[in-house]
TORDRENSE-773931 format. One record per residue (C-alpha): residue number from 1; residue in three letters; x, y, z. Coordinates in nm, 2 decimals, decimal comma. Example, Ala and Ser with C-alpha at 12.3 -4.5 7.8 and 13.67 -1.06 7.14 Angstrom:
TORKOL/1/ALA/1,23/-0,45/0,78 .
TORKOL/2/SER/1,37/-0,11/0,71 .
end
This chain:
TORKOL/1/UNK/-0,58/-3,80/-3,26 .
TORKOL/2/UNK/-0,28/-3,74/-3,06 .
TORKOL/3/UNK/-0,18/-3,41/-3,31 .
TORKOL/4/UNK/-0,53/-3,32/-3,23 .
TORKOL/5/UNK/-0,54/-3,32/-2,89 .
TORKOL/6/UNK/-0,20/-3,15/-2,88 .
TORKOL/7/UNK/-0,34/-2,86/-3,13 .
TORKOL/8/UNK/-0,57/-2,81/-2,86 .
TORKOL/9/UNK/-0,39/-2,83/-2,54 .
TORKOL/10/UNK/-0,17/-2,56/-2,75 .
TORKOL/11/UNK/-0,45/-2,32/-2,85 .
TORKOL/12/UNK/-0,58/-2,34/-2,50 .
TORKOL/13/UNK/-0,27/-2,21/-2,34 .
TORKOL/14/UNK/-0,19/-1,96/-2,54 .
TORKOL/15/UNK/-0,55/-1,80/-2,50 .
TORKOL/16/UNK/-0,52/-1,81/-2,16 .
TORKOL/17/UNK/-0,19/-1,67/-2,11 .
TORKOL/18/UNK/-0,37/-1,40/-2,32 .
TORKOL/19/UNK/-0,62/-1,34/-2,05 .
TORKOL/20/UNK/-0,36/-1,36/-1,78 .
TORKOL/21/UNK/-0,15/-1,07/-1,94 .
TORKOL/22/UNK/-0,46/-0,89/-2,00 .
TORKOL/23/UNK/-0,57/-0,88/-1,62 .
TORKOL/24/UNK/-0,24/-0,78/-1,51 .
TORKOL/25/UNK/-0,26/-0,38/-1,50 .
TORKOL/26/UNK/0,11/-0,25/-1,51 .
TORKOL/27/UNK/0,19/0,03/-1,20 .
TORKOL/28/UNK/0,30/0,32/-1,43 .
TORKOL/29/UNK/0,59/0,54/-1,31 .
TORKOL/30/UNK/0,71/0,86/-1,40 .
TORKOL/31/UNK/1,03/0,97/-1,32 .
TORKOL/32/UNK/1,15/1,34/-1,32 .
TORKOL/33/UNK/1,52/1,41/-1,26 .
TORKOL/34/UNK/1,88/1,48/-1,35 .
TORKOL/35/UNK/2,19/1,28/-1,48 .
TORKOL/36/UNK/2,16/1,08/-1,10 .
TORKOL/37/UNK/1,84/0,92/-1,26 .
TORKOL/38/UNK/1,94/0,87/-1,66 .
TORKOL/39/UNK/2,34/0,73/-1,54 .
TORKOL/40/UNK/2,40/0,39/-1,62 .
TORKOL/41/UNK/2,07/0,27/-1,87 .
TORKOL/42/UNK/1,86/0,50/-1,58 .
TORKOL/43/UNK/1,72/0,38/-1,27 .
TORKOL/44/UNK/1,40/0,39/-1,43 .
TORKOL/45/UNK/1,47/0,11/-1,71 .
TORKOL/46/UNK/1,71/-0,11/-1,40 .
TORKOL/47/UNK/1,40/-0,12/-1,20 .
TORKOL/48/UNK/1,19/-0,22/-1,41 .
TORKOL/49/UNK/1,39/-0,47/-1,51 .
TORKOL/50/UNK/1,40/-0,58/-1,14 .
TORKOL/51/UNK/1,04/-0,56/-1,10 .
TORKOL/52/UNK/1,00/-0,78/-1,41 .
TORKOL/53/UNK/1,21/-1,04/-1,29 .
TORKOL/54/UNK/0,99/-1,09/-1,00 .
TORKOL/55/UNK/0,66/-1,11/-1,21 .
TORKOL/56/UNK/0,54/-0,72/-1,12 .
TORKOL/57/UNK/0,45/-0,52/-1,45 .
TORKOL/58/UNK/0,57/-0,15/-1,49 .
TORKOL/59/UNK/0,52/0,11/-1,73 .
TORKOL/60/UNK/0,76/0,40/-1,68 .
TORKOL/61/UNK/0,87/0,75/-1,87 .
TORKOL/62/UNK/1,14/0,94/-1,77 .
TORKOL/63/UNK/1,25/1,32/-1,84 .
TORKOL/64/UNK/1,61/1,37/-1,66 .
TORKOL/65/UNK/1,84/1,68/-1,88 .
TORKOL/66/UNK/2,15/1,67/-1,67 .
TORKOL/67/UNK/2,15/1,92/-1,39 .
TORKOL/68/UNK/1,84/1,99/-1,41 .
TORKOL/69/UNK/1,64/2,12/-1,11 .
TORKOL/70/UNK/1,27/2,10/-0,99 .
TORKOL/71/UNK/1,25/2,42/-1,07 .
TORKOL/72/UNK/1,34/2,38/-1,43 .
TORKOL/73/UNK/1,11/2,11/-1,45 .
TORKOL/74/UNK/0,81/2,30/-1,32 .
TORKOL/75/UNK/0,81/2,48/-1,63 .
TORKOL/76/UNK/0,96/2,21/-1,88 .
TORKOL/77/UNK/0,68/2,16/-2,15 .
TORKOL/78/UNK/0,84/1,81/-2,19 .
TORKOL/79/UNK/0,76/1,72/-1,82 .
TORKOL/80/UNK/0,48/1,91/-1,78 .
TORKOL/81/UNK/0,28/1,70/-2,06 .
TORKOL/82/UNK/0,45/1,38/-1,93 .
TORKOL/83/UNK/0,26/1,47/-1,62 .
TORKOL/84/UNK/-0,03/1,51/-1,83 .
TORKOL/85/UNK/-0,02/1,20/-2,02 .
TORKOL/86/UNK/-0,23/0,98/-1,83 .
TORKOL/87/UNK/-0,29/0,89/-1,46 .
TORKOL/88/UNK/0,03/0,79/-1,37 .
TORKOL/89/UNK/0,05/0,60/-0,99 .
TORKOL/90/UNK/0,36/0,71/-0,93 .
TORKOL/91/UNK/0,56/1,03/-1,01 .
TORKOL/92/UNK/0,91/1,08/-0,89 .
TORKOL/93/UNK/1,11/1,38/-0,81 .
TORKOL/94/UNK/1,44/1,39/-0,77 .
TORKOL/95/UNK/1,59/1,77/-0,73 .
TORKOL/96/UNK/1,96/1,86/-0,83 .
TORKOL/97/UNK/2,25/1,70/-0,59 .
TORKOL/98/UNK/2,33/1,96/-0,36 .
TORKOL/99/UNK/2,03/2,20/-0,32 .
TORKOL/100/UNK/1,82/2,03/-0,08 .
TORKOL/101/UNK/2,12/2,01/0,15 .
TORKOL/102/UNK/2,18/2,41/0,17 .
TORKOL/103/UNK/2,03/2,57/0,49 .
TORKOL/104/UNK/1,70/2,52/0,58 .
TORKOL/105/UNK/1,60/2,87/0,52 .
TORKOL/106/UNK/1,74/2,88/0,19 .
TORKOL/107/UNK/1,55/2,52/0,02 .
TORKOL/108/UNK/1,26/2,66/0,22 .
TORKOL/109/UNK/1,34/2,92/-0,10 .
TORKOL/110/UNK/1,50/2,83/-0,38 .
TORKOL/111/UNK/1,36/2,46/-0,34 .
TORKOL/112/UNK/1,02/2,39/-0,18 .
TORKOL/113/UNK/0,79/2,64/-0,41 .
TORKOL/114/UNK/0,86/2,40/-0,70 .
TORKOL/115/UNK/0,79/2,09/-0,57 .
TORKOL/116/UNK/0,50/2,21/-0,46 .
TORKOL/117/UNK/0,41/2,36/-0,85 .
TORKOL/118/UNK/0,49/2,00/-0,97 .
TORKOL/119/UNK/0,28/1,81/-0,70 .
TORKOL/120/UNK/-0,01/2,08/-0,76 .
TORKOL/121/UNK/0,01/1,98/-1,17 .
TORKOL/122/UNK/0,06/1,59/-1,08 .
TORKOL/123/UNK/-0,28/1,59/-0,85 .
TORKOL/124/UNK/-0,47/1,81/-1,07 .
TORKOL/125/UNK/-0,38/1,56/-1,37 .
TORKOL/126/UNK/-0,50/1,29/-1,08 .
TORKOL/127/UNK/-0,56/1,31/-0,74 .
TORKOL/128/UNK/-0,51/0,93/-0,72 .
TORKOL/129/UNK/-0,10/0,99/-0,83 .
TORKOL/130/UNK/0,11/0,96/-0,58 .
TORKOL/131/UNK/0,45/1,16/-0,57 .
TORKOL/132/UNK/0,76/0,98/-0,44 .
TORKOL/133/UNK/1,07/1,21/-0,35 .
TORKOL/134/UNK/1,42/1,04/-0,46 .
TORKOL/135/UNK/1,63/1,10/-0,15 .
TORKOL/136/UNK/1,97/1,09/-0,34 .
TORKOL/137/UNK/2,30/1,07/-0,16 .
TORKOL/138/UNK/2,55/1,29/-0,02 .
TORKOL/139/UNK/2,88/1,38/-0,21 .
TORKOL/140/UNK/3,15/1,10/-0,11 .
TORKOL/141/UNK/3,38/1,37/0,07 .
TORKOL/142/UNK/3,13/1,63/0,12 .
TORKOL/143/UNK/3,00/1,97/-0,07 .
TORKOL/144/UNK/3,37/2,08/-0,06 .
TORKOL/145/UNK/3,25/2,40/-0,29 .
TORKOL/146/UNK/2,97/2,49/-0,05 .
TORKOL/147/UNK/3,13/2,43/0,28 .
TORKOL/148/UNK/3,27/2,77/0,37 .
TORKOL/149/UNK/2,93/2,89/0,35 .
TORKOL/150/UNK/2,77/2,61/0,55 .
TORKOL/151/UNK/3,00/2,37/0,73 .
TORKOL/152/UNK/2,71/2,09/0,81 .
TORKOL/153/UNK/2,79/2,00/0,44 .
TORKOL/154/UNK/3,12/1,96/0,48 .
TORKOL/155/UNK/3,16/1,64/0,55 .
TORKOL/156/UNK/2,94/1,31/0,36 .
TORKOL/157/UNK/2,76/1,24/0,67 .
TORKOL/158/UNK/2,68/1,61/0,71 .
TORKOL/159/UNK/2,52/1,62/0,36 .
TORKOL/160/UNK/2,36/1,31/0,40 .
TORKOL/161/UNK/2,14/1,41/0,73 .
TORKOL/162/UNK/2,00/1,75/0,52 .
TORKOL/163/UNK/1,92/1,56/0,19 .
TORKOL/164/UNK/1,73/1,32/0,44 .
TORKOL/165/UNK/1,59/1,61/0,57 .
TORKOL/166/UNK/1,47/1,83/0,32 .
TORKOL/167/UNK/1,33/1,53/0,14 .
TORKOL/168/UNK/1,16/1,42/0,39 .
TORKOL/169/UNK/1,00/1,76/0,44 .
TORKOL/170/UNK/0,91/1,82/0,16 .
TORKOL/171/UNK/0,70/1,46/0,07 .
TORKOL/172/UNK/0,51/1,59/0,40 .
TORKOL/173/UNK/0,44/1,89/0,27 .
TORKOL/174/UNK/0,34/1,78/-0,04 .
TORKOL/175/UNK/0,10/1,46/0,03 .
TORKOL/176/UNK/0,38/1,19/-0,11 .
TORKOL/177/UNK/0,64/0,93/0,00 .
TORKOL/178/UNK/1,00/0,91/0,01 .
TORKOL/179/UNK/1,20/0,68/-0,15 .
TORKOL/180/UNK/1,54/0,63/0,10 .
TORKOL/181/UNK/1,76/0,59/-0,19 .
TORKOL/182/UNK/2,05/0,78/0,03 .
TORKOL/183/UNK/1,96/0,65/0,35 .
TORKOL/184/UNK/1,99/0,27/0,15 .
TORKOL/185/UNK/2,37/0,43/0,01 .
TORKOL/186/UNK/2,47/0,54/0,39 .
TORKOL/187/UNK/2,41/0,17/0,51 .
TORKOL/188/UNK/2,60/0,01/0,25 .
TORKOL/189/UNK/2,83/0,23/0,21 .
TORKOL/190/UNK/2,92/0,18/0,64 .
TORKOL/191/UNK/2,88/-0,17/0,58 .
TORKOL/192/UNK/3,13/-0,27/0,26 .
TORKOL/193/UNK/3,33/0,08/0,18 .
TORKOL/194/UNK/3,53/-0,15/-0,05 .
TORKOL/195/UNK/3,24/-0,09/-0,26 .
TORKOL/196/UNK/3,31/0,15/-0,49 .
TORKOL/197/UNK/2,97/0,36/-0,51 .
TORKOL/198/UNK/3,07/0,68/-0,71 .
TORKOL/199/UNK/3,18/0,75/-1,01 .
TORKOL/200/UNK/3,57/0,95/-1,02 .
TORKOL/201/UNK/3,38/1,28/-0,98 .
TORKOL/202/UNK/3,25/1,17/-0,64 .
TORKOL/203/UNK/2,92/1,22/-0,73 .
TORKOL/204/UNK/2,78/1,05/-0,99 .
TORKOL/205/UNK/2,68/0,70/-0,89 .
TORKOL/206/UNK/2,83/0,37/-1,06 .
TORKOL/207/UNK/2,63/0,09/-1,16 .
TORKOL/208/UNK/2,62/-0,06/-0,75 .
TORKOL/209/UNK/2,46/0,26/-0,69 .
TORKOL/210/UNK/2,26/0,29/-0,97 .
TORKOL/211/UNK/2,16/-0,04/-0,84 .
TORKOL/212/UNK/2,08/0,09/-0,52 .
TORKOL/213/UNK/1,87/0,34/-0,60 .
TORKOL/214/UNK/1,65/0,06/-0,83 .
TORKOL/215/UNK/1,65/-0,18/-0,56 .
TORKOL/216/UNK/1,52/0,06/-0,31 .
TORKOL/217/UNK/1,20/0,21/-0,57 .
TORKOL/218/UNK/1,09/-0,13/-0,60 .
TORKOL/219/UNK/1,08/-0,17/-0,24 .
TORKOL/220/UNK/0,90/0,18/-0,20 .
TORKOL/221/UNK/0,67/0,12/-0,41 .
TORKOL/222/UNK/0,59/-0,24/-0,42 .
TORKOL/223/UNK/0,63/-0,31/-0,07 .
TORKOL/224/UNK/0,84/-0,65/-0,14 .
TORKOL/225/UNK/1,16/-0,75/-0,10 .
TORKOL/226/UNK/1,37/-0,72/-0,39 .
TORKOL/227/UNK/1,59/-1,02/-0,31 .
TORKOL/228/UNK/1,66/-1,26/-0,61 .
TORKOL/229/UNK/1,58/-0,99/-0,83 .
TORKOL/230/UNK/1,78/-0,92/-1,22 .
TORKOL/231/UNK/2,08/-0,76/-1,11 .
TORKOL/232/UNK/2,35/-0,59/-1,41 .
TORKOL/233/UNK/2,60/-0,81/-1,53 .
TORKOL/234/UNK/2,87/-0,54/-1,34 .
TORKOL/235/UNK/2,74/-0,71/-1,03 .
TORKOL/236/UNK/2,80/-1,04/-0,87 .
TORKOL/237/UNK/2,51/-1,24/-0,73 .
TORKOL/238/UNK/2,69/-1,16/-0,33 .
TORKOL/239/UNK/2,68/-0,78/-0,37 .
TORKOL/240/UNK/2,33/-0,77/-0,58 .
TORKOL/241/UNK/2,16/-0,97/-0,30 .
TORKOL/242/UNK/2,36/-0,79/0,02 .
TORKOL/243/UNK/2,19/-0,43/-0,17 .
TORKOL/244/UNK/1,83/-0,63/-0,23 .
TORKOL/245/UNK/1,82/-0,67/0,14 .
TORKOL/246/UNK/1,96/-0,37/0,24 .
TORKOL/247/UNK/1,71/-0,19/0,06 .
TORKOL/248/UNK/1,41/-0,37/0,20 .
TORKOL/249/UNK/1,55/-0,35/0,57 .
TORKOL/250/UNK/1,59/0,03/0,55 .
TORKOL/251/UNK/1,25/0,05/0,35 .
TORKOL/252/UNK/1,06/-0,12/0,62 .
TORKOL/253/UNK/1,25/-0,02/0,97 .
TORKOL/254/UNK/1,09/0,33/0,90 .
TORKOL/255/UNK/0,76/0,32/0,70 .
TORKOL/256/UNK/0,62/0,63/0,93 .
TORKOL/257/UNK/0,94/0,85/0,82 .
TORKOL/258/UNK/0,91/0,78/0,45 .
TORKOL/259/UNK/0,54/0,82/0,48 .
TORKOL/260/UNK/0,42/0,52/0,32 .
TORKOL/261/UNK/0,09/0,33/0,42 .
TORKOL/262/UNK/0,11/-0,03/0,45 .
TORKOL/263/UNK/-0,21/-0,11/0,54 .
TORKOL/264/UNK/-0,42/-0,33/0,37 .
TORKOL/265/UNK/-0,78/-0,27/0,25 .
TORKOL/266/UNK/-1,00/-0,58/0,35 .
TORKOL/267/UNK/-1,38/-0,61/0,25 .
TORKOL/268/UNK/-1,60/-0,87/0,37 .
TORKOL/269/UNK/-1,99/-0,90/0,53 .
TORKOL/270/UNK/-2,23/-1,15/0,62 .
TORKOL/271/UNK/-2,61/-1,14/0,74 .
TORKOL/272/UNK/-2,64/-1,20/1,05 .
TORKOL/273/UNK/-3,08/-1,17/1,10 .
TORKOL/274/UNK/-3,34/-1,05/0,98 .
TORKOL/275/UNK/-3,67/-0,91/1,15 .
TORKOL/276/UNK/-4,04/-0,84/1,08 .
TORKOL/277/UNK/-4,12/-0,65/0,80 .
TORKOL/278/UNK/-3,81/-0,83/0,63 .
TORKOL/279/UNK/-3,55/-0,58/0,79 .
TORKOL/280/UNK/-3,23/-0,70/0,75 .
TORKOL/281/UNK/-2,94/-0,63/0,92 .
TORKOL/282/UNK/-2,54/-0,67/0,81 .
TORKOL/283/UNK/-2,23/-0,72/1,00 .
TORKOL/284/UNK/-1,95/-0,50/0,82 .
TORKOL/285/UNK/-1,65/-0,68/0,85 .
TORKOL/286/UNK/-1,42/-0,44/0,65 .
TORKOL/287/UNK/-1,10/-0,32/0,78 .
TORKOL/288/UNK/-0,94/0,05/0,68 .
TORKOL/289/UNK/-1,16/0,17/0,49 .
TORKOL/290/UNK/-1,24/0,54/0,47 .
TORKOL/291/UNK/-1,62/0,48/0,36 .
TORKOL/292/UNK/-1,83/0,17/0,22 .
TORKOL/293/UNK/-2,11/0,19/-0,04 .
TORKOL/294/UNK/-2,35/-0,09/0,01 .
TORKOL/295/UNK/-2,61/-0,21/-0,29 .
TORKOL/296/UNK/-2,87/-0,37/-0,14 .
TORKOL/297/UNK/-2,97/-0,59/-0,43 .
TORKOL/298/UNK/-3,32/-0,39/-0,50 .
TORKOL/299/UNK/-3,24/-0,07/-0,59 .
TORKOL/300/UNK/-3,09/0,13/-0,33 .
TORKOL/301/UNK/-2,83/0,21/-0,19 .
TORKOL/302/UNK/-2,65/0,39/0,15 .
TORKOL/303/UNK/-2,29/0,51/0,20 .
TORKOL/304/UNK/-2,15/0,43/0,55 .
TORKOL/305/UNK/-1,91/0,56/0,79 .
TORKOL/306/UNK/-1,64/0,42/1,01 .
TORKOL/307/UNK/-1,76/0,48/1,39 .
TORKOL/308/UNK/-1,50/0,63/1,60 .
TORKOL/309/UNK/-1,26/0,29/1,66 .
TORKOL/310/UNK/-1,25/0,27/1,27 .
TORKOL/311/UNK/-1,50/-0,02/1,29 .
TORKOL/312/UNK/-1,80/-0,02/1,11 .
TORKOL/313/UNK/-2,15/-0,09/1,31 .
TORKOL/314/UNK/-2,42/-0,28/1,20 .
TORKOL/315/UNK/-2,61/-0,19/0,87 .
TORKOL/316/UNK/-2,99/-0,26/0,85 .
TORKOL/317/UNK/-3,22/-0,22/0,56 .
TORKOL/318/UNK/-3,55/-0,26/0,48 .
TORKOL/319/UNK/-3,65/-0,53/0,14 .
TORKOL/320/UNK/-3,99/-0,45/0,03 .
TORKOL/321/UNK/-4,05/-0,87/-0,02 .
TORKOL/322/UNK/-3,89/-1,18/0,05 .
TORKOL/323/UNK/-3,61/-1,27/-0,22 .
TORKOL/324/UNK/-3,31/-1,38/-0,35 .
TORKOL/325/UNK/-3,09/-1,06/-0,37 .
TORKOL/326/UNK/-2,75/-0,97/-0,47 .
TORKOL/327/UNK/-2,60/-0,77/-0,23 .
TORKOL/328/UNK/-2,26/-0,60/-0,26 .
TORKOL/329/UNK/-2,01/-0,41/-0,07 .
TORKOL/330/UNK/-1,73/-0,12/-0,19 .
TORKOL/331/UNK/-1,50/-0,06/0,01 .
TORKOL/332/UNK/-1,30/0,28/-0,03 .
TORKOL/333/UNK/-0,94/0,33/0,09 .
TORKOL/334/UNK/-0,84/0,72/-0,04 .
TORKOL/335/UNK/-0,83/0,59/-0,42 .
TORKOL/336/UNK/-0,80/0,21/-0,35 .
TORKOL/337/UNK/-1,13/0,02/-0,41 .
TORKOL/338/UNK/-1,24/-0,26/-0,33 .
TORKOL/339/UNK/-1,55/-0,46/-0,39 .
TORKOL/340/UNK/-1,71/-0,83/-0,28 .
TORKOL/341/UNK/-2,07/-0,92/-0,39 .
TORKOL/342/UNK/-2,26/-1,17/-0,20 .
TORKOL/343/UNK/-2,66/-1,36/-0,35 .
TORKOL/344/UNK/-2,83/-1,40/-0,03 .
TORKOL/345/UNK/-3,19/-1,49/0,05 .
TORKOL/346/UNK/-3,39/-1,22/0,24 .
TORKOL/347/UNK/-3,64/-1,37/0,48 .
TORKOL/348/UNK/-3,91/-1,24/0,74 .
TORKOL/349/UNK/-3,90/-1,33/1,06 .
TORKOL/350/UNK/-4,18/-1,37/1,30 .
TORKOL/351/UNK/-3,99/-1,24/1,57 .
TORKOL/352/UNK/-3,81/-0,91/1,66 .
TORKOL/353/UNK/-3,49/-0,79/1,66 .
TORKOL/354/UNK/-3,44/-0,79/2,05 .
TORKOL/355/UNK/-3,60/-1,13/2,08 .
TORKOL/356/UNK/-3,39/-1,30/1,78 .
TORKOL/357/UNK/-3,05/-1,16/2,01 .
TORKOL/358/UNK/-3,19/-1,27/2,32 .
TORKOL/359/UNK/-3,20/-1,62/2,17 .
TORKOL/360/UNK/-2,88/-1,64/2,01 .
TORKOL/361/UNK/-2,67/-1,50/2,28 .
TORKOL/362/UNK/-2,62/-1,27/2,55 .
TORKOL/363/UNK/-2,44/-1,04/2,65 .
TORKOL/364/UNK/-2,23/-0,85/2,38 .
TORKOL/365/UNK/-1,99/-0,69/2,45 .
TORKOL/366/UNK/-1,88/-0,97/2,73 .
TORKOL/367/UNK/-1,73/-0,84/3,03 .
TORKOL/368/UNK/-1,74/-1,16/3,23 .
TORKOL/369/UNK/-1,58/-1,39/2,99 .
TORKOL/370/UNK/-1,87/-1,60/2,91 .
TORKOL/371/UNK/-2,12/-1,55/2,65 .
TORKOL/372/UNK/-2,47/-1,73/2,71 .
TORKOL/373/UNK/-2,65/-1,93/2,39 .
TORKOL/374/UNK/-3,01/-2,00/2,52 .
TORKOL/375/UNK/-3,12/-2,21/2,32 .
TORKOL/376/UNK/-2,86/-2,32/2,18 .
TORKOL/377/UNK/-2,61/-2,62/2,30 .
TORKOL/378/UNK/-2,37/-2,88/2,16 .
TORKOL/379/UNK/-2,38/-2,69/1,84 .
TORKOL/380/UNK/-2,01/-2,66/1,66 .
TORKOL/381/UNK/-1,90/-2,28/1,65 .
TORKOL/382/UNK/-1,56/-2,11/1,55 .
TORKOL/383/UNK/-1,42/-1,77/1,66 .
TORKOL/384/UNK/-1,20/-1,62/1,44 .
TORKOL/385/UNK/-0,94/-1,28/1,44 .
TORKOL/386/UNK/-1,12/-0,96/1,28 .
TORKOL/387/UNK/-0,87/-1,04/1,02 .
TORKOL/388/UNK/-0,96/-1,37/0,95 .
TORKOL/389/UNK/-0,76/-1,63/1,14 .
TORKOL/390/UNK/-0,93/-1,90/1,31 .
TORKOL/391/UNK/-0,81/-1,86/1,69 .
TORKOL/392/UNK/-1,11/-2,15/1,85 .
TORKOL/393/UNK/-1,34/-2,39/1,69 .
TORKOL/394/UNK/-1,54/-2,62/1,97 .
TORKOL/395/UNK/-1,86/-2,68/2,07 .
TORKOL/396/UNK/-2,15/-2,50/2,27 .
TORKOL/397/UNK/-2,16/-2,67/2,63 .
TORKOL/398/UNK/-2,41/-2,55/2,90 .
TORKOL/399/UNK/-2,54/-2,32/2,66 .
TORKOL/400/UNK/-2,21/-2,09/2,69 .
TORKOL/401/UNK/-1,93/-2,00/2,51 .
TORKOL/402/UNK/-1,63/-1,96/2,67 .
TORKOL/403/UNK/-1,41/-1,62/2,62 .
TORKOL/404/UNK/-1,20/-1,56/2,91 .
TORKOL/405/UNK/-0,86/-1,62/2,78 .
TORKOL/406/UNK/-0,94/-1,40/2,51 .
TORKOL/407/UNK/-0,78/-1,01/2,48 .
TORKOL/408/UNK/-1,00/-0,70/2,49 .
TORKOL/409/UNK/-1,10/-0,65/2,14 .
TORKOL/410/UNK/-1,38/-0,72/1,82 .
TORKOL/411/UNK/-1,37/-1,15/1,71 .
TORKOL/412/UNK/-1,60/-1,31/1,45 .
TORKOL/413/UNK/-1,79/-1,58/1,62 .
TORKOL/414/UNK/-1,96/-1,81/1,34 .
TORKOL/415/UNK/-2,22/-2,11/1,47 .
TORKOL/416/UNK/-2,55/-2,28/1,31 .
TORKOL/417/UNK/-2,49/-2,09/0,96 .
TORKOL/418/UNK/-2,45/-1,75/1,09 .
TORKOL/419/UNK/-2,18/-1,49/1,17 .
TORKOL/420/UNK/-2,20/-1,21/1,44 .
TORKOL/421/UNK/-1,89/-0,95/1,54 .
TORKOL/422/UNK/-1,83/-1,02/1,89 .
TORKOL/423/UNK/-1,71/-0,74/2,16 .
TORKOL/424/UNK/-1,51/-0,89/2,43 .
TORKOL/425/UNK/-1,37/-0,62/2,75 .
TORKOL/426/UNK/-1,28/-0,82/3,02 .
end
């Protein structure tokens, strides 16, 4: 019996770490560069390995013929069909060492018109892809060979502040994100220059720099920490977590610069009454959205808009009989989805819309601080953030809720089974 059981208990984990490996959809990277991204096992195959470690799936490809340039790249069948190979969510370009650095007018040139070809070919494969510029790192002593025609390169920190630049720049131009990989080298390279980042040529990064570069992609494009991460066996745990950290702090101190959106697509609604003629009407509680599809449940459907403070008004709609419906909501964040689905019972009302308000509460938006509840008294009640957190739970006194210590803003006030989107402006 005790075999039995155990033959069971077995079968039934293995089938479900089946289903667990099958829900978890793996963020596929492409990665299009030069020796800077294949040196030491390739920053491609060290961050995945680092994103694997900390239970994040990735699929990645990588293209990188040493000294390669964008340009070469923009006409490199190999590339150009790993573009084309499916819907990647990230593709990553990283342009030869020392050309973004040149004079403005110059990458403007010899640099820009190619990242734009390859950004043109990676949204018309997908619109959904997103690019990611590798910000690489300046020369350890400078662009020695290059400095008599332009002396800001002259020095590291010199060529340093044009990569940053012109990588910069060109994501903006382009519709992507940058991945500080340089900015992440400058900060630990001022913090422990007993590191030894380059290789003898002074350009070519060793495996802490390699490292960097990995550390700071998963940052990018995860938006986690890497710390605890798999780290090479050249590195000790000390350095591997001082670069994990320095990699998320120089991530996250300037989100705006590299471009990258960290904010969070939330989808939720309630009822909230419904009126003769079983017109119902919908609080929208969703947050950063660009658009929401609503399914009523009976057949139809209506798109709606954000008003002009990016919060969504009430939706009504019209059932044709009283019923159990399933009602959902999708959400739509440029090409992040979201959906929640809701059964609800739709039911007439003998009263209207203005009279059903009157008797809940009055007024809204509350300018006094108080919100009246005719009809309504020593009921419990709980006002929450728009995002969710619980800020008040009490009960109705003297039919009235109290709001006067409460900021100017939208809460979520929820009492005798319903919800309602409050509007305070003391």
């Amino acid at each position: 019996m005790n075999k039995l059981l155990l033959l069971i208990l077995t079968i039934l984990f293995f089938t479900l770490s089946l289903f667990s490996q099958e829900d978890k959809v793996p963020v596929k990277v492409l990665f299009l560069g030069n020796s800077y991204t294949y040196y030491n096992d390739g920053v491609d195959q060290v961050f995945k390995q680092i994103a694997s470690s900390l239970g994040d799936e990735v699929e990645t490809l990588s293209n990188s013929p040493g000294g390669y340039w964008l340009e070469y790249h923009s006409t490199n069948t190999t590339s150009l069909e790993y573009i084309q190979q499916q819907e990647w969510d990230y593709v990553v370009l990283q342009e030869q060492s020392q050309k973004p650095a040149f004079p403005p007018a110059q990458v403007e040139a010899e640099t820009y018109p190619y990242a734009e070809i390859l950004c043109d070919s990676i949204h018309n494969n997908s619109i959904c892809t997103t690019p990611v510029f590798f910000m690489t790192w300046g020369y350890e002593n400078g662009d020695s060979g290059n400095c008599p025609y332009y002396p800001p390169i002259c020095t590291y920190e010199g060529m340093q502040w044009r990569l940053r630049q012109s990588y910069v720049e060109m994501a903006e131009l382009n519709d992507g994100i940058v991945s500080p990989v340089g900015m992440v080298w400058k900060a630990i390279r001022e913090s422990n220059p007993e590191l030894d980042l380059y290789q003898a040529d002074e350009s070519h990064p060793t495996d802490y720099g390699t490292y960097i570069a990995a550390c700071t992609f998963y940052a990018t494009l995860f938006q986690k920490s890497p710390y605890g991460a798999y780290y090479p066996e050249e590195l000790d745990e000390t350095t591997a977590n001082l670069i994990q950290n320095t990699a998320w702090n120089v991530v996250t101190d300037s989100l705006d610069t590299w471009l990258i959106d960290t904010t969070t697509l939330r989808v939720d609604f309630e009822p909230v009454y419904t009126t003769k003629s079983v017109y119902a009407n919908f609080e929208n509680y969703t947050e950063n959205a660009d658009s929401c599809l609503w399914v009523f449940g009976d057949g139809q459907t209506e798109w709606q808009y954000p008003s002009f403070d990016d919060y969504f008004d009430i939706m009504s709609h019209e059932y044709a009989i009283e019923d159990e419906y399933e009602i959902c909501l999708k959400a739509y964040k440029g090409c992040e989805t979201k959906q929640v689905c809701k059964i609800r019972y739709i039911w007439a009302s003998e009263i209207s819309k203005t009279e059903y308000q009157e008797k809940m509460f009055y007024p809204n938006p509350i300018s006094n601080g108080i919100l009246y509840t005719p009809g309504y008294n020593n009921i419990e009640y709980e006002i929450f953030s728009i995002d969710g957190k619980l800020l008040k739970k009490s009960f109705i006194r003297n039919n009235s809720i109290n709001f006067i210590n409460f900021s100017d803003g939208y809460y979520l006030l929820k009492m005798d089974g319903k919800s309602f989107r409050i509007n305070v402006i003391n």
